[in-house]
C-alpha positions in Angstrom: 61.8 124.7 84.3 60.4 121.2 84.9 59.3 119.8 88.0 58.8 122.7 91.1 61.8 121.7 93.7 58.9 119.9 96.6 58.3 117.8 93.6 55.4 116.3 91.2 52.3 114.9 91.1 52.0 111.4 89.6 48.2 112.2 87.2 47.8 109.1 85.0 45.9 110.4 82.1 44.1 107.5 80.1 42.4 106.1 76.9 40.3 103.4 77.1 38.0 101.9 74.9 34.3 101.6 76.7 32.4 98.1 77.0 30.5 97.4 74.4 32.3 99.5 72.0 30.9 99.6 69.2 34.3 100.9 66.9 36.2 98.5 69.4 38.7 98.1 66.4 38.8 101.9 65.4 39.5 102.7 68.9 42.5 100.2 69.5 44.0 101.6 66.5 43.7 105.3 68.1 45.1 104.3 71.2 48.2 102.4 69.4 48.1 106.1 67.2 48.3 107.7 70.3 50.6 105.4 72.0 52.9 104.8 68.7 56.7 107.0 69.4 56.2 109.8 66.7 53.3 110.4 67.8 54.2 111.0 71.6 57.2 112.9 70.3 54.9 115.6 68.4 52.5 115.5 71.8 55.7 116.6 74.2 56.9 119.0 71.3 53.4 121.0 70.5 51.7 120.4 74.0 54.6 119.8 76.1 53.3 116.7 78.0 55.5 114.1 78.9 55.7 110.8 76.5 54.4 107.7 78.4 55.7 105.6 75.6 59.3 105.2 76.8 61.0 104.6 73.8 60.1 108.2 72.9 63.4 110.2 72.2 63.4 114.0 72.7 65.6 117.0 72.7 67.6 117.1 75.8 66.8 120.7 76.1 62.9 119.7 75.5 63.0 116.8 78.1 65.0 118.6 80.8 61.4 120.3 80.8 59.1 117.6 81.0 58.3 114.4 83.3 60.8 112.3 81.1 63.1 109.5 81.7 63.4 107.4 84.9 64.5 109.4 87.3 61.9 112.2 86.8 59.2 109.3 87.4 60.5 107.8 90.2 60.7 110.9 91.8 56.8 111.6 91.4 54.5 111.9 94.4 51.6 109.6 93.9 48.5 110.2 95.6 47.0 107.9 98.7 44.3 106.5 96.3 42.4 104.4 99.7 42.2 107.5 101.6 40.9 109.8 98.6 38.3 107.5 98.1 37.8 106.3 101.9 36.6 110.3 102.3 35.3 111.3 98.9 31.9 111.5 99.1 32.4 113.9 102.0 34.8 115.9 99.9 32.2 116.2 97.3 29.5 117.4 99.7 31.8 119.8 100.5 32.4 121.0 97.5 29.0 121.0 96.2 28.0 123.2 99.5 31.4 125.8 99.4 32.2 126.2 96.0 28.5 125.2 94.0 26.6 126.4 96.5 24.2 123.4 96.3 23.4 121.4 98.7 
């Protein structure tokens, strides 16, 4: 198990808290929740995604499984973010006319 031999996908999952904000404080504090070791430990152990905190310990039979530890991230394919967006809005017409059926 863990990543497929041709390798990984670098997806950067985030939390942010919106301008404006009006729990600005409340939703610092869920971020650090989120952020905090324990609970990144319980994430990778119940929904088996990677910690992003790195001083996050696992099982070495648990991590063998996951994107953990340096060499499992350096090893990640990350996507060409300038082309993506350089051709997106064609991508999206696309997709709106083959999949959606929209036009």
């Amino acid at each position: 198990m863990g990543l497929p031999k041709e390798g990984g996908w670098a997806v950067i999952n985030t939390l942010n808290v919106t301008k404006g904000s009006k729990n600005k404080e409340l939703a610092e504090q869920f971020i650090n929740f989120m952020l905090d070791e324990n609970t990144q430990k319980q994430i990778a152990e119940t929904i088996f995604d990677g910690p992003v905190n790195v001083n996050t310990k696992l099982d070495p039979d648990l991590a063998e499984t996951l994107t953990y530890g340096k060499e499992k991230i350096e090893s990640l394919i990350v996507f060409d973010w300038d082309y993506i967006n350089s051709v997106m809005d064609e991508w999206v017409e696309r997709w709106n006319k083959e999949i959606t059926g929209s036009n």
